[in-house]
C-alpha positions as CSV (number, residue, x, y, z in Angstrom):
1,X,-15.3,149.1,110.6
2,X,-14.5,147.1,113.4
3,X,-17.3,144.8,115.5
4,X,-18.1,148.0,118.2
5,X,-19.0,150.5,115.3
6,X,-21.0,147.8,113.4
7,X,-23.0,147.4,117.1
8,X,-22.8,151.3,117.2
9,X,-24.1,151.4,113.4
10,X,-26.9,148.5,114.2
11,X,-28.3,150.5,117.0
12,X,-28.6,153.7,115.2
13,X,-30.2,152.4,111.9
14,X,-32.5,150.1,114.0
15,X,-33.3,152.3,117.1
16,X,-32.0,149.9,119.5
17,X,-30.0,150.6,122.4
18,X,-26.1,149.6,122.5
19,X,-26.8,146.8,124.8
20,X,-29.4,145.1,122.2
21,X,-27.5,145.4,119.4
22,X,-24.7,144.0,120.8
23,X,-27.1,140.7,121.9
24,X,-28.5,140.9,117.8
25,X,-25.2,141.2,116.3
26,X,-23.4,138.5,118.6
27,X,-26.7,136.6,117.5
28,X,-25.8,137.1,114.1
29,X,-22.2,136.1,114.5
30,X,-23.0,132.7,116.5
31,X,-25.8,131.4,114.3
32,X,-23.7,132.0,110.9
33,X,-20.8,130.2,112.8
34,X,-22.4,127.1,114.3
35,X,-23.9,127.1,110.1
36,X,-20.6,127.1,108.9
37,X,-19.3,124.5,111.4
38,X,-22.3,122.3,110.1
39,X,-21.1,122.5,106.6
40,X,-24.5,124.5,105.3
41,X,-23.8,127.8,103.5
42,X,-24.9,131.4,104.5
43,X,-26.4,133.5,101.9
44,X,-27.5,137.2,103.1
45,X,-29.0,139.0,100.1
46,X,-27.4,141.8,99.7
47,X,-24.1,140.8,101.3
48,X,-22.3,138.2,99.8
49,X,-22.7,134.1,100.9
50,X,-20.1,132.2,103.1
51,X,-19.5,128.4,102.6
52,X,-16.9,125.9,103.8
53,X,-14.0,125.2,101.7
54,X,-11.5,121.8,101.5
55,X,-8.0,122.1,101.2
56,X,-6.4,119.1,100.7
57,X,-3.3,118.2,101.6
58,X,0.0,119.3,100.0
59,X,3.7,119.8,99.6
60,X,5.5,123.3,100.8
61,X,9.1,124.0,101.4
62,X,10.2,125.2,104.1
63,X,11.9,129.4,102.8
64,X,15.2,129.1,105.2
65,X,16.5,125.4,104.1
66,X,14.5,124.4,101.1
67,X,13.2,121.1,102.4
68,X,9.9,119.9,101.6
69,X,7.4,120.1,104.4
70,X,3.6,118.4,104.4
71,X,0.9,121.2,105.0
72,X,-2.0,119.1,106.8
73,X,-5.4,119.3,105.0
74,X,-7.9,121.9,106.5
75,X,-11.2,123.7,106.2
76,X,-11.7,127.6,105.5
77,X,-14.3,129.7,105.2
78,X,-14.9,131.4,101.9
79,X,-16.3,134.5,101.5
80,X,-18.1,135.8,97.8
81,X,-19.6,139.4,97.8
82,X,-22.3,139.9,96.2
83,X,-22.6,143.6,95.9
84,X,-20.1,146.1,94.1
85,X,-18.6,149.0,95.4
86,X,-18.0,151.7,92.7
């Protein structure tokens, strides 16, 4: 499902028009993402939560001469489901 069926989906289930579930799920989207920039977590019951991960920084090689290459340290987002799909 990509982001216009999910608006499509929103507005059917919610009996909005197209145009307002496009404004609630953009909402949606902006809110959990200035969150996540903030360093909180996101829990949506139901869903699953998103946090913030570290990576420190490590060693790689680069694959064509074999050299070892620094890979800068950097934050993620990490996403744990908390439903299960049979």
């Amino acid at each position: 499902m990509n982001k216009s069926q999910l608006v499509e989906a929103v507005a059917l289930e919610s009996n909005l028009s197209k145009i307002e579930a496009r404004k609630a799920v953009d909402a949606m989207i902006h809110i959990i993402h200035q969150a996540l920039e903030e360093g909180e977590r996101v829990t949506l019951s139901g869903l699953g939560s998103f946090s913030v991960q570290y990576c420190a920084e490590r060693m790689g090689r680069n694959p064509r001469t074999g050299a070892p290459v620094p890979i800068p340290a950097r934050k993620s987002i990490k996403f744990r489901p908390l439903i299960e799909i049979e």
